[in-house]
Structure formats: C-alpha cells, structure tokens
SEVEX-152546 format. One line per 3 residues: number of its first residue (from 1); for each residue y, z, x of N, C-alpha, C, CB. Coordinates in steps of 0.1 Angstrom, whole numbers, always signed. Last residue first. Glycine has a CB too. Layout:
<rs>
NUM = Y/Z/X/Y/Z/X/Y/Z/X/Y/Z/X  ...
</rs>
This chain:
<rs>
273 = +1295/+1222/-82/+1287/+1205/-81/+1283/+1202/-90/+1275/+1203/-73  +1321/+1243/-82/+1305/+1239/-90/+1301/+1224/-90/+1304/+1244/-105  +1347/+1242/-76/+1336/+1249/-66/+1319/+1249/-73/+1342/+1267/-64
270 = +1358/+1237/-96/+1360/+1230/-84/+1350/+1234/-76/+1372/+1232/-79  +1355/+1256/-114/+1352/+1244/-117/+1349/+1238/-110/+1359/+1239/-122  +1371/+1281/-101/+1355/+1278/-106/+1348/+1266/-106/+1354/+1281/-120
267 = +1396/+1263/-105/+1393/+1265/-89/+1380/+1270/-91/+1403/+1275/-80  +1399/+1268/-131/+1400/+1254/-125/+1394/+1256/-110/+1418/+1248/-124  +1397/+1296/-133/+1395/+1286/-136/+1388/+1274/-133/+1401/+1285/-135
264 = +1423/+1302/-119/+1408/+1303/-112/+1398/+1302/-120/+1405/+1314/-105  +1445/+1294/-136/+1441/+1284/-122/+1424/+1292/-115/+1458/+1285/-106  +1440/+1307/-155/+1437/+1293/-158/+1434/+1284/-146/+1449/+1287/-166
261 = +1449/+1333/-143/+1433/+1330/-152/+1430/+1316/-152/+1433/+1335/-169  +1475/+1329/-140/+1466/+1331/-133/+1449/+1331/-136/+1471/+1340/-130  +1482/+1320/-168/+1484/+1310/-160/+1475/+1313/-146/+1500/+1308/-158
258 = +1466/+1335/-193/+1474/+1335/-180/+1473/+1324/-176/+1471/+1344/-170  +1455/+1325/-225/+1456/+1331/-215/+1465/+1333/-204/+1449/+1330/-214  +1464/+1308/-246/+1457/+1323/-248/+1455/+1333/-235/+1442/+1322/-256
255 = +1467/+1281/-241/+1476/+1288/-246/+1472/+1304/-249/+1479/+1281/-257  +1439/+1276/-233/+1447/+1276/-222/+1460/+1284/-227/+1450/+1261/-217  +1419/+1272/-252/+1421/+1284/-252/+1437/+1287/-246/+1409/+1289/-244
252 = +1406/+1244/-252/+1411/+1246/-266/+1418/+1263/-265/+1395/+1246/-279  +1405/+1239/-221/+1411/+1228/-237/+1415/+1232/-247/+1403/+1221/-245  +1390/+1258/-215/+1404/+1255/-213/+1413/+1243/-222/+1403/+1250/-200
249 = +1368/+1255/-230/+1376/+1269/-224/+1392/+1267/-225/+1372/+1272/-207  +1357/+1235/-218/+1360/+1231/-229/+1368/+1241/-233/+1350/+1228/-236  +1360/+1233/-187/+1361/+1227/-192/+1369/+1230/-203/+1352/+1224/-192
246 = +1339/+1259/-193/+1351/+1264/-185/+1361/+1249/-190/+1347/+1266/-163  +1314/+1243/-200/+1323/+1254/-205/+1334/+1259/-201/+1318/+1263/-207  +1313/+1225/-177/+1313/+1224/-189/+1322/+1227/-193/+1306/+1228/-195
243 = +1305/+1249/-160/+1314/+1238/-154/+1320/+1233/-171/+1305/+1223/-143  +1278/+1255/-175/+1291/+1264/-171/+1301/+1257/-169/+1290/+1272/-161  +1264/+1230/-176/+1267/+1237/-182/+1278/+1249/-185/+1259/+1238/-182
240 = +1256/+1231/-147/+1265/+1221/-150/+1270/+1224/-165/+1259/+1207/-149  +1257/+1266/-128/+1254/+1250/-133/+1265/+1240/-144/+1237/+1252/-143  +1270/+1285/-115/+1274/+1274/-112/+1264/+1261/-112/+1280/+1276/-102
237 = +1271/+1316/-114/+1256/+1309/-120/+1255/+1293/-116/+1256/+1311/-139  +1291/+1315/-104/+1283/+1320/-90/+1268/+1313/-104/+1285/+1344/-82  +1313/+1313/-121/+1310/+1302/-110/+1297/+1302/-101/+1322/+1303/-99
234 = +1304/+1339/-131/+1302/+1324/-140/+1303/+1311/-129/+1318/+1321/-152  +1318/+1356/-121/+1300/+1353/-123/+1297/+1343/-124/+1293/+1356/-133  +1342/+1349/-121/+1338/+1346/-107/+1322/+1346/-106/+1346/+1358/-96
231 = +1351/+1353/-147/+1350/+1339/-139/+1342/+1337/-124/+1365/+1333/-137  +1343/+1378/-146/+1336/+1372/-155/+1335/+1356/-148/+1343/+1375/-169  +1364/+1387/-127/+1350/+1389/-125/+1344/+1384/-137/+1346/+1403/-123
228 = +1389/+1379/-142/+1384/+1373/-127/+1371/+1374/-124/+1390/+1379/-116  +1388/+1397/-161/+1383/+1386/-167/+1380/+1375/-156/+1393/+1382/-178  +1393/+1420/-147/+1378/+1421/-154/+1377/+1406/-161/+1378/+1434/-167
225 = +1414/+1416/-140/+1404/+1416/-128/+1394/+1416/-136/+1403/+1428/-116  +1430/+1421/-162/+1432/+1406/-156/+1418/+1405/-146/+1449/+1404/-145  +1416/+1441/-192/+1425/+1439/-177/+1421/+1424/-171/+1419/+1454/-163
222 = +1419/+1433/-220/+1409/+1433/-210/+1417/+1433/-197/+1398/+1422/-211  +1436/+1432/-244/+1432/+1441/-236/+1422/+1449/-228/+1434/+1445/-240  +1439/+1405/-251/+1449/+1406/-246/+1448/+1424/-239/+1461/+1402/-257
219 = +1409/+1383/-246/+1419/+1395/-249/+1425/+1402/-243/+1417/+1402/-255  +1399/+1360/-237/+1411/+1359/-242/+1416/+1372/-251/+1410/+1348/-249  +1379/+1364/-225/+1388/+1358/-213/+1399/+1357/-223/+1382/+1342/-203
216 = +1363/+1375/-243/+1367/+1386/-232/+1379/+1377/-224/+1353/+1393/-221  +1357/+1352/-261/+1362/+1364/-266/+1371/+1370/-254/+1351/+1374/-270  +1343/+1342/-239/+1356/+1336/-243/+1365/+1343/-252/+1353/+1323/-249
213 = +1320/+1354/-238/+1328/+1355/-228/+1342/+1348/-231/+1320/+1350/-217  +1310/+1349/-266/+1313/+1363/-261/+1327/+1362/-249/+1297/+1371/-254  +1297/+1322/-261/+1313/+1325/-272/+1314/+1342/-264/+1310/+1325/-297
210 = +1281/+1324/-242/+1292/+1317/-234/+1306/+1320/-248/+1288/+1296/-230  +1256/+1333/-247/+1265/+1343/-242/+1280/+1336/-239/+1259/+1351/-229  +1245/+1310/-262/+1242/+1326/-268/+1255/+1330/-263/+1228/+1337/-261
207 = +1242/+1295/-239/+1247/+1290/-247/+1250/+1304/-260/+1237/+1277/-250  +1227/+1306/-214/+1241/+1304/-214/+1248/+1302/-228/+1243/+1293/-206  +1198/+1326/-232/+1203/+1309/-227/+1219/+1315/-226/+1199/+1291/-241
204 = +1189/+1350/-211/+1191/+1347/-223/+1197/+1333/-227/+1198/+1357/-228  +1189/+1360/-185/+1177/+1362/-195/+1180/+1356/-207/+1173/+1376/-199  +1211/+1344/-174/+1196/+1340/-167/+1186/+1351/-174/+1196/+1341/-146
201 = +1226/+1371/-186/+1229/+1359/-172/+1217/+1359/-170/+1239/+1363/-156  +1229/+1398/-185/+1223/+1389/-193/+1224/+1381/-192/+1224/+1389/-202  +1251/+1411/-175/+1238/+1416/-165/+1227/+1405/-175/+1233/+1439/-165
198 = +1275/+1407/-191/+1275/+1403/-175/+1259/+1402/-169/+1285/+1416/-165  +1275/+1428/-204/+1274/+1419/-209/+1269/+1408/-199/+1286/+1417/-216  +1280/+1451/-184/+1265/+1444/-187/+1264/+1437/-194/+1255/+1450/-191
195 = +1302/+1441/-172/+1293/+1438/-163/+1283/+1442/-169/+1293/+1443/-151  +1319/+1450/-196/+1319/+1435/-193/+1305/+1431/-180/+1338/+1431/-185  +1324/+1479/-197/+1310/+1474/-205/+1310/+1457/-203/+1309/+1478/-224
192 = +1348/+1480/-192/+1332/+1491/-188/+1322/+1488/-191/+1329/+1502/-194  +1363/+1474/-213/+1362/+1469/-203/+1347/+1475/-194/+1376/+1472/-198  +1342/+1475/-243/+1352/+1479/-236/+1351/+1471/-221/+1351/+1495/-235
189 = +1338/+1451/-271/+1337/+1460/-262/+1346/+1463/-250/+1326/+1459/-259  +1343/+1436/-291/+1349/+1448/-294/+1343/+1454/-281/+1345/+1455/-308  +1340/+1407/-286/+1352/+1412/-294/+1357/+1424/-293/+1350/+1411/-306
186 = +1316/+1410/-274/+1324/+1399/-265/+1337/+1406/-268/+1323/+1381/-271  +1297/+1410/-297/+1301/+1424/-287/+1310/+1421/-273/+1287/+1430/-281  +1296/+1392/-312/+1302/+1405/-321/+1310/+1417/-301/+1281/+1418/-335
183 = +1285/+1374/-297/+1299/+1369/-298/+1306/+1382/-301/+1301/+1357/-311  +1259/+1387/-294/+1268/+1390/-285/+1280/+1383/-287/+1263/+1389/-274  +1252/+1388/-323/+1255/+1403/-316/+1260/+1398/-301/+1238/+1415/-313
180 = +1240/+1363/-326/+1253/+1367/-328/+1260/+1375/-325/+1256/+1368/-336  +1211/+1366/-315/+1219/+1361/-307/+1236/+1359/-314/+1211/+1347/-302  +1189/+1391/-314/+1199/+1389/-323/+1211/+1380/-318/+1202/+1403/-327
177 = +1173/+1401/-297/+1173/+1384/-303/+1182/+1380/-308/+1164/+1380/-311  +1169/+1426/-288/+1155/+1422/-298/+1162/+1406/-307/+1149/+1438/-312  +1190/+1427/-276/+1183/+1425/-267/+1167/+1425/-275/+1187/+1436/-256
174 = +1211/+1426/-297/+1212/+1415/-284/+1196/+1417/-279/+1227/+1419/-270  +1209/+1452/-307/+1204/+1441/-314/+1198/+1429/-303/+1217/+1436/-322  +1216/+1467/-279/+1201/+1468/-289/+1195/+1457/-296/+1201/+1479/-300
171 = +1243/+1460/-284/+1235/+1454/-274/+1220/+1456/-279/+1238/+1462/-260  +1252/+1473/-313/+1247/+1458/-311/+1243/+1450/-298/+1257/+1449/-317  +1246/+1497/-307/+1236/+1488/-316/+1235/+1477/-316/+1237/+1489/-328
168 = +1269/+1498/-291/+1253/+1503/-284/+1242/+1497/-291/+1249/+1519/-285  +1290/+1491/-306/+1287/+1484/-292/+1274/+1483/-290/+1293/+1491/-280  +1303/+1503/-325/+1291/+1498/-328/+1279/+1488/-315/+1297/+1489/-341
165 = +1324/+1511/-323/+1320/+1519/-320/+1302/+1520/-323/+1328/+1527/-325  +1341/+1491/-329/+1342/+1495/-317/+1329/+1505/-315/+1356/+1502/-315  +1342/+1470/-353/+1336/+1481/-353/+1333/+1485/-337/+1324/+1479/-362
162 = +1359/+1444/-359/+1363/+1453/-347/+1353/+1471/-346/+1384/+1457/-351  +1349/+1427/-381/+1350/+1442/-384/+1360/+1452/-373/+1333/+1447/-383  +1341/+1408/-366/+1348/+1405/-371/+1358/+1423/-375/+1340/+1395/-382
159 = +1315/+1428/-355/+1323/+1422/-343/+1338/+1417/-354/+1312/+1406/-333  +1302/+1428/-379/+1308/+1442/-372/+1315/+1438/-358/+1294/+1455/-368  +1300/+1401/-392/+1305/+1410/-392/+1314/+1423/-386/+1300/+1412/-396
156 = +1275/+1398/-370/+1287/+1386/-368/+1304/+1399/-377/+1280/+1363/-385  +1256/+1413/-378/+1262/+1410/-364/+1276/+1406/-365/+1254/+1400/-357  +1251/+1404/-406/+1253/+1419/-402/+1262/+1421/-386/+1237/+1426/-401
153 = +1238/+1382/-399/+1258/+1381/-406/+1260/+1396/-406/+1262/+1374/-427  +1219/+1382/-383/+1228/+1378/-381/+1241/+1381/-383/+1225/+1371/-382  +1203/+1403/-403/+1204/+1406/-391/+1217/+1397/-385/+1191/+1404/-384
150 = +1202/+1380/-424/+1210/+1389/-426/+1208/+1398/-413/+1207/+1394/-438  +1181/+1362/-406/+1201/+1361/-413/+1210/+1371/-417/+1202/+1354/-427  +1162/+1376/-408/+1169/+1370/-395/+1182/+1370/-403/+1164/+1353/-389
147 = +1151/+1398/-424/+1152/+1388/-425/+1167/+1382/-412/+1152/+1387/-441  +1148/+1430/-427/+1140/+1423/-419/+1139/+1406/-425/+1125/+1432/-418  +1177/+1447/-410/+1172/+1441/-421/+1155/+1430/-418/+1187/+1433/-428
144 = +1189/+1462/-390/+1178/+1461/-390/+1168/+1458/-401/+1177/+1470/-386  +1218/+1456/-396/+1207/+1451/-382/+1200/+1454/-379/+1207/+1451/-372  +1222/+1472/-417/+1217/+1455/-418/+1211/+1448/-408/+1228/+1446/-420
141 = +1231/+1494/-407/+1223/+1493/-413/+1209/+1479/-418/+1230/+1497/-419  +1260/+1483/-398/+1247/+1487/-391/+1236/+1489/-396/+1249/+1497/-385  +1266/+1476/-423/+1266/+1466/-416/+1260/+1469/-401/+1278/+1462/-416
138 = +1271/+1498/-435/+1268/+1490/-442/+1261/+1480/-430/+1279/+1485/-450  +1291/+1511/-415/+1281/+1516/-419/+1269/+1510/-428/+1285/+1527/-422  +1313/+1497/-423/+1305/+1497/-412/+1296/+1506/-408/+1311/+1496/-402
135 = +1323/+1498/-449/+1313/+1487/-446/+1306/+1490/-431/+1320/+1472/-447  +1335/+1523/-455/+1321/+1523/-455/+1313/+1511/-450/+1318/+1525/-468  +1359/+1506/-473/+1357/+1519/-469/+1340/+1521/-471/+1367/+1530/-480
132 = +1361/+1469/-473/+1363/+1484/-475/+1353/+1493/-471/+1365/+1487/-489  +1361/+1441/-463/+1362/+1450/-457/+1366/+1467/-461/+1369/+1445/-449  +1359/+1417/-474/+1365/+1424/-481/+1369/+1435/-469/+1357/+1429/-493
129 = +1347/+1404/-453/+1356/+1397/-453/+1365/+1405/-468/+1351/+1380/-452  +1317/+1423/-452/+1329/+1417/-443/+1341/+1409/-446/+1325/+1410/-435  +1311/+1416/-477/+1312/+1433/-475/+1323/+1432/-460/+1293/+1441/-470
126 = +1303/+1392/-477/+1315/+1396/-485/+1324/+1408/-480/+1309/+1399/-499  +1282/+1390/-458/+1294/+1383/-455/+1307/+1386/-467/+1289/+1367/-454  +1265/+1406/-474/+1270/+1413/-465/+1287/+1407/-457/+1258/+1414/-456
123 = +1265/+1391/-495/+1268/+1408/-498/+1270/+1408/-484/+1254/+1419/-506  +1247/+1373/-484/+1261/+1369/-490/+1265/+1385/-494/+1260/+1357/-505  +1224/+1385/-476/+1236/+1375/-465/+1245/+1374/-475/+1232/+1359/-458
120 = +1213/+1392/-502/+1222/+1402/-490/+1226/+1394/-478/+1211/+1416/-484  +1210/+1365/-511/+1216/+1375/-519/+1225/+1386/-510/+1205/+1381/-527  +1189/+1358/-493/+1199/+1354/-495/+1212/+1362/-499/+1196/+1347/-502
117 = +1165/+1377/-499/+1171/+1376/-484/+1185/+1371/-487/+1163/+1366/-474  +1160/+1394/-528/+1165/+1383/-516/+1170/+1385/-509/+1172/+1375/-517  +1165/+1424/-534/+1153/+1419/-529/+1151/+1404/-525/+1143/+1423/-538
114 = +1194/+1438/-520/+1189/+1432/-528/+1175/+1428/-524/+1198/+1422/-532  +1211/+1455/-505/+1197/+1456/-503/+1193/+1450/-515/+1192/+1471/-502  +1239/+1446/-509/+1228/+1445/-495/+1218/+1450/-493/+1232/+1450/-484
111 = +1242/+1455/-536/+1235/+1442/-534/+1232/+1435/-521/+1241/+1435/-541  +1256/+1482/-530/+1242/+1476/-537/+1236/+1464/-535/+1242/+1476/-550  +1272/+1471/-517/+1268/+1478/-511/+1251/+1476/-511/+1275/+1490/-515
108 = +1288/+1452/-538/+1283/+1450/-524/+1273/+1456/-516/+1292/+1451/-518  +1294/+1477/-556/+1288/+1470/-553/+1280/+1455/-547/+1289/+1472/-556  +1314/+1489/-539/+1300/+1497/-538/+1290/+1486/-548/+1301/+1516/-545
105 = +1337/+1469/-529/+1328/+1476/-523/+1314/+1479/-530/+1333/+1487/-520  +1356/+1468/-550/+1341/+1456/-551/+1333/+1467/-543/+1342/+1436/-542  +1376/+1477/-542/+1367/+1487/-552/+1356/+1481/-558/+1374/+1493/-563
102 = +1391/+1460/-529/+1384/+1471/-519/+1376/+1475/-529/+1392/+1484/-512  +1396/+1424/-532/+1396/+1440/-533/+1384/+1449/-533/+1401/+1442/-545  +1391/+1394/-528/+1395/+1405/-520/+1399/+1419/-522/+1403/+1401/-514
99 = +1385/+1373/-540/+1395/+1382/-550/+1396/+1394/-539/+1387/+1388/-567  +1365/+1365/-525/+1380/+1360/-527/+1390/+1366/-534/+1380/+1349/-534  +1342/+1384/-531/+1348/+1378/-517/+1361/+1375/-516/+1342/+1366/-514
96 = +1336/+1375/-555/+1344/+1387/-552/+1349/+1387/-539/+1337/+1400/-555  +1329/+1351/-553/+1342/+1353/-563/+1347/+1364/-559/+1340/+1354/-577  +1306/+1356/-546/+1317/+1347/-538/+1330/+1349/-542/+1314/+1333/-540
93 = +1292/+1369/-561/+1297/+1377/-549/+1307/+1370/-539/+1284/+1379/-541  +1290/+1351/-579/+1296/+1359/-585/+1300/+1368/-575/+1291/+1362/-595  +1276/+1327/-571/+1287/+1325/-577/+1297/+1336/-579/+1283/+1319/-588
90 = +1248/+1341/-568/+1255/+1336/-557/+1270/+1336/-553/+1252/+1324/-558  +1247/+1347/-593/+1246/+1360/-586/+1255/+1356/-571/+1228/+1364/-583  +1239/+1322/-603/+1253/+1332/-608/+1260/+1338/-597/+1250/+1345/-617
87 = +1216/+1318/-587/+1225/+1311/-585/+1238/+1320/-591/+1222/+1299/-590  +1197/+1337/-596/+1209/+1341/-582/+1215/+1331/-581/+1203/+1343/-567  +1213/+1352/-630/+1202/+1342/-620/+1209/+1337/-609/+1195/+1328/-628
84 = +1216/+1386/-633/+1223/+1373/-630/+1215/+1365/-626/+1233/+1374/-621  +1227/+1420/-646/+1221/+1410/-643/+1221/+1393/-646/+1212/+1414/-647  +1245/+1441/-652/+1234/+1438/-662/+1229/+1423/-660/+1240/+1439/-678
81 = +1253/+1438/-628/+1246/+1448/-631/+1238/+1447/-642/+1254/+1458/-631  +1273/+1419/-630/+1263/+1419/-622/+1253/+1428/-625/+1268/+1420/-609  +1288/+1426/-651/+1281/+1417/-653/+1272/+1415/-643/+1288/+1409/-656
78 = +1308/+1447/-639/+1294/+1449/-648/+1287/+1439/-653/+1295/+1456/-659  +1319/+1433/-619/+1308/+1440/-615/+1300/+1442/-624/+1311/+1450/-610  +1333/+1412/-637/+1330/+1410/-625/+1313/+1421/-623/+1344/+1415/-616
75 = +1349/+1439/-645/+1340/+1429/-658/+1329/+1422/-651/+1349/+1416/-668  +1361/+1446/-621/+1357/+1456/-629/+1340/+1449/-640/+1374/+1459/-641  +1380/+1421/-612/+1370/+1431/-606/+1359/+1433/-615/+1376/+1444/-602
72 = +1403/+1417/-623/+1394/+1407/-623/+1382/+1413/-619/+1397/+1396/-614  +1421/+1434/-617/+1416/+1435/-632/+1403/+1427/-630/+1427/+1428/-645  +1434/+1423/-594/+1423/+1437/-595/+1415/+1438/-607/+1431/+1452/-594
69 = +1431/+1389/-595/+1441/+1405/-597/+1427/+1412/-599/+1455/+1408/-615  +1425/+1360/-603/+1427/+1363/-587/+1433/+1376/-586/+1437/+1352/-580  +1419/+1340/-620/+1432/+1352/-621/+1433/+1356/-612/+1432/+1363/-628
66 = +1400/+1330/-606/+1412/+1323/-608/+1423/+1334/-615/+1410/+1309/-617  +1376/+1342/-606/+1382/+1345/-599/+1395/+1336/-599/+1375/+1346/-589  +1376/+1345/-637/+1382/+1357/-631/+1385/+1357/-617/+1374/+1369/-633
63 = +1367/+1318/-645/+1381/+1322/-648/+1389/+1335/-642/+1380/+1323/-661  +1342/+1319/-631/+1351/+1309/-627/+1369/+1315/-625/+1349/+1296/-639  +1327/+1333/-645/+1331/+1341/-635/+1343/+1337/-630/+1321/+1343/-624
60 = +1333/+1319/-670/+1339/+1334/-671/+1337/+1338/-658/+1332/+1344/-682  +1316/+1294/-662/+1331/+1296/-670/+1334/+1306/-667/+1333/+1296/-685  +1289/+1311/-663/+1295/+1303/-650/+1313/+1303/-651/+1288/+1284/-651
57 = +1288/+1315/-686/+1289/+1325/-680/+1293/+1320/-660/+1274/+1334/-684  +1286/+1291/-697/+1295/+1297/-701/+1295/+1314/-696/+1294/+1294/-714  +1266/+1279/-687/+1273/+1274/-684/+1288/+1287/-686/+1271/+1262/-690
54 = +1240/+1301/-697/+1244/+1296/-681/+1260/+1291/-679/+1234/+1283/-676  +1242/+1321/-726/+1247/+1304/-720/+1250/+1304/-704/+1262/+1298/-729  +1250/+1342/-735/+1237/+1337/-728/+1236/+1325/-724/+1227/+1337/-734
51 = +1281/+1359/-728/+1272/+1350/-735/+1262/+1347/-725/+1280/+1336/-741  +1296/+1377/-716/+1288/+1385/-730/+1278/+1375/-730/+1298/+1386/-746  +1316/+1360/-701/+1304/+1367/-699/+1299/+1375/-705/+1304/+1371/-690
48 = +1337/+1355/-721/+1323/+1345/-720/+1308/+1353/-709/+1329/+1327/-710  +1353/+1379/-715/+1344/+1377/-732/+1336/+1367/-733/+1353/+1374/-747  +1365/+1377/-695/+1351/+1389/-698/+1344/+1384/-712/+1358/+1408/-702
45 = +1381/+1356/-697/+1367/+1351/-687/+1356/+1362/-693/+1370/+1353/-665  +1396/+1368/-716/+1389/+1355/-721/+1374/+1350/-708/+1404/+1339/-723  +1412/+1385/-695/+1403/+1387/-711/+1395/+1379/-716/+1410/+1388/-724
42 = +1414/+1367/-679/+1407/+1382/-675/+1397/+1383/-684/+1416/+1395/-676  +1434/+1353/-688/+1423/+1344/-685/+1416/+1358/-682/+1424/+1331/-672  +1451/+1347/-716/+1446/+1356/-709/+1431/+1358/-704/+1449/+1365/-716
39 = +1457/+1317/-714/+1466/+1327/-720/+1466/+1341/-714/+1462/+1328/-734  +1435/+1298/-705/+1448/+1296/-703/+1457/+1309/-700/+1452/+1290/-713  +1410/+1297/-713/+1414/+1305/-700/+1426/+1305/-698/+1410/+1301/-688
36 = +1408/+1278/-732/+1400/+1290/-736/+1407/+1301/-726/+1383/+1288/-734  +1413/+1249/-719/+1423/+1258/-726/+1420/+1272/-727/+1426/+1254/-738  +1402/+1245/-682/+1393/+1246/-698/+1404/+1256/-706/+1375/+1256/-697
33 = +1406/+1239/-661/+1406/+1228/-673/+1404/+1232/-691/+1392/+1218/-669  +1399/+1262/-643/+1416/+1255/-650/+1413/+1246/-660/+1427/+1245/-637  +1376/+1253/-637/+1380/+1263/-654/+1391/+1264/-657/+1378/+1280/-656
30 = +1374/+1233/-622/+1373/+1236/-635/+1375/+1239/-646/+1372/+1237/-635  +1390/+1254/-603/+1397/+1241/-607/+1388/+1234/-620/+1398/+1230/-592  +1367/+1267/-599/+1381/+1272/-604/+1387/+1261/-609/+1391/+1278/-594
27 = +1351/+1252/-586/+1350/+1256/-597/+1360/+1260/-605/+1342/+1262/-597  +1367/+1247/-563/+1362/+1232/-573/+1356/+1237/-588/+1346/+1223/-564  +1367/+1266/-553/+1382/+1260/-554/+1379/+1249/-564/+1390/+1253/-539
24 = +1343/+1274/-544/+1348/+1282/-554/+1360/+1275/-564/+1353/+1295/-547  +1338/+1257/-524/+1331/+1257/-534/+1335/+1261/-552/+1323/+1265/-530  +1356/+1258/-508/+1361/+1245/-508/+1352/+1244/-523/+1356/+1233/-492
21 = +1351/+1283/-503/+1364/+1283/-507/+1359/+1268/-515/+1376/+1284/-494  +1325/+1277/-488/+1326/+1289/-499/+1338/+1286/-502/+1323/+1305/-496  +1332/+1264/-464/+1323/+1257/-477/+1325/+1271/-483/+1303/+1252/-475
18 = +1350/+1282/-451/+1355/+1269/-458/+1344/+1266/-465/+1359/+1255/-448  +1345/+1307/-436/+1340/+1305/-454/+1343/+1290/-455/+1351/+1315/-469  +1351/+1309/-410/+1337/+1313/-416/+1335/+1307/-430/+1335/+1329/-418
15 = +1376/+1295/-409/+1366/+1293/-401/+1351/+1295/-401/+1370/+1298/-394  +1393/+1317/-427/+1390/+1300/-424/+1379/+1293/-421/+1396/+1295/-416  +1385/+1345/-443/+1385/+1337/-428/+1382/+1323/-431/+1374/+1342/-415
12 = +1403/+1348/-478/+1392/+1349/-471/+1392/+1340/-453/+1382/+1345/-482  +1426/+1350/-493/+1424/+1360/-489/+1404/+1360/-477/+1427/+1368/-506  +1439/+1328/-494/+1448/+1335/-490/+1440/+1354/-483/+1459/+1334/-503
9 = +1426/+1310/-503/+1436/+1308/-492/+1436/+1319/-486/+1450/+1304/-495  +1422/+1321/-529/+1408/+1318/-520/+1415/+1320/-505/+1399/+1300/-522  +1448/+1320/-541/+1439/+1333/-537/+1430/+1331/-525/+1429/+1337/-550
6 = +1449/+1291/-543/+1462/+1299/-535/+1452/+1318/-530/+1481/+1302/-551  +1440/+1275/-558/+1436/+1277/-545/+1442/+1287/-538/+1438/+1267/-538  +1455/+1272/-586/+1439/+1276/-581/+1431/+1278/-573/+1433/+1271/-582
3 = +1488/+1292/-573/+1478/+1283/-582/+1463/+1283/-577/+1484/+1266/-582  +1502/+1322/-585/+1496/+1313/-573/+1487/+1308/-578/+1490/+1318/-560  +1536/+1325/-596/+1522/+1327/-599/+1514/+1318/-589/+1519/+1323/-613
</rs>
C-alpha cells in the first residue's frame, strides 16, 4: 500500500507542482491523523463531504486524495458541483491533479471556464498533468482566455502536452506576448520551423526565447545542423547575455547532448567578447 506521499510522487511533474505536492502532502498527512479515515477512507472521506463544516469538508477531500484510487474521483466531482468556497475548490482540483485519473477530465473541462481567473489556472494546470482525452483542445482554447495566466498555463501545457499540432497557435500566441508559448514551442516544433523560432532574435528579450532554444539543443530529434544553426545565431547575436547562457547550457545540459554540439559551443563562447 503507498503511503501519504507516495501518490502525489508519483503521479504529478516535479518541477512544476512541488508547492502543490509539498501542499497536499501536509494535508494528507493530516487526515492520516484522523482515525475516522482509517478503515474505509473513500467511504468515510464521501460522508464528511455531506457536511457544512469547512473543516470537515477539507477532511474528506484530504482523505480521498490519500486513498489515492479511481473510486476517489467520482464523490470528488460531485462535490464540486454542488459547490465549494475557492479555497476548497482550490484544494479539491489539486487533489484531482494527484489522483491522476482520466475521468476527472470533464470536470476540469468545466472548471476552465470558471468565472475566476484562478480557479481556471488551476483546471488547466490539472487538465495538463492529468492529461485526458480532449485536453488539447482545452488548452487551445485557453490561449485565448482573457486573464494572463491562464493564457500562460494554457501555453506551458500544450508544449508539456507535446501537442504537435498546436505550433501555429502557439507562435500567434508568442507573437501577442504570450512569453511561455515559446518554451511550449522550443518542445514540439519541427525542424522547419527552428529559423522562425530563430527570426525572434532582437524582437523579443533573449531571456523569453533562451528556454525554447535549450529545448531544441536537447532533442534527440532535431538534426545535428539544425542545432549548429541555432548556435551559430546565437554567437552571431554575441552579447554578454548569450555567452552566459551557453555557459549555463552547458553546466546543467552537457550530458544531453553531443560532444560535437558541446565543442561549438564552447568555440560560440570563445568568439563572443
């Protein structure tokens, strides 16, 4: 059986959620405390969410996402539906997040058009890191939400997503601001498409486009010349900032790429004052 952390672990990105795990893990670990959850924690979490008591509906989301099973879902959703103060609401999309099953979807779906802004950044970062049937179509939709953030996590998503086929929207995005759309489009675009990632150089700050390009210098299906011509732009913008980044590139990447990549590179580096 996996203990209070073991779900969260297991089923949501490191890197994106740690405060949401580190959140959920503390509440769980709560409701571990509480005997009431022990026996049959599904059953016993559904039957505190009946109650009008904040705390004790806090308890019952607690306890379902610590069962951490499909069952956990279901009671989950209809308690959203008959409604939540967004802190709950907060509490209760996070949970599904972690419990990672697909038949949360639709509502997720629903609650990317919630009338908080908040509310649908977290619906949508769920809708991503569940990833069922439909989200990318969810998640184009969202890039045109009219609150920045969720424009963002809508971005950030359909690049996590590998939504290949979302390229065009999210240069569009890129080019009304959306400055995540280009890490998203660093991930999933084609080789064919590296020189106009490429053509945004000196309109947009270095700092925007420099995760994208680190995407492209480290996948494993971008031809070798297409990631030479990225380094060889990059030398040719050759401020101190780039130097930098090539730098820091290499520090934390060097195991991800060629040895021929790494020495030109270094030889970029060398050639920028």
């Amino acid at each position: 059986m996996r203990g209070p952390h073991q779900y969260l672990e297991d089923s949501m990105p490191q890197s994106r959620f740690t405060p949401w795990i580190a959140r959920v893990a503390l509440l769980a670990t709560s409701a571990a405390a509480c005997p009431a959850l022990a026996d049959n924690p599904v059953a016993e979490s559904t039957a505190l969410l009946s109650s009008t008591d904040h705390d004790q509906i806090e308890a019952g989301i607690q306890g379902l996402g610590l069962a951490g099973t499909a069952d956990a879902v279901p009671p989950l959703v209809a308690r959203i539906h008959a409604g939540l103060p967004p802190d709950l609401l907060d509490t209760a999309i996070v949970t599904l997040m972690a419990l990672g099953q697909s038949h949360a979807g639709p509502v997720l779906f629903e609650l990317s058009s919630h009338r908080r802004p908040e509310i649908r950044t977290r619906a949508i970062e769920a809708i991503t890191a569940i990833a069922p049937k439909g989200a990318e179509d969810v998640l184009r939709a969202a890039l045109s939400d009219s609150d920045t953030k969720v424009r963002s996590a809508a971005a950030t998503g359909l690049g996590e997503l590998k939504a290949a086929g979302s390229v065009e929207l999210l240069f569009q995005a890129l080019d009304r601001g959306n400055m995540e759309a280009s890490t998203a489009i660093g991930k999933i675009l084609k080789a064919g498409d590296v020189s106009r990632l490429l053509s945004y150089l000196g309109k947009i700050p270095f700092r925007s486009l420099s995760p994208a390009f680190a995407e492209i210098l480290k996948r494993k299906d971008i031809a070798e010349r297409d990631k030479l011509s990225v380094v060889a732009k990059l030398q040719d913008v050759g401020t101190p900032e780039v130097k930098n980044y090539f730098g820091d590139f290499l520090h934390s990447s060097s195991d991800a790429i060629s040895q021929a990549l790494s020495r030109a590179i270094l030889q970029a580096m060398g050639g920028i004052k």
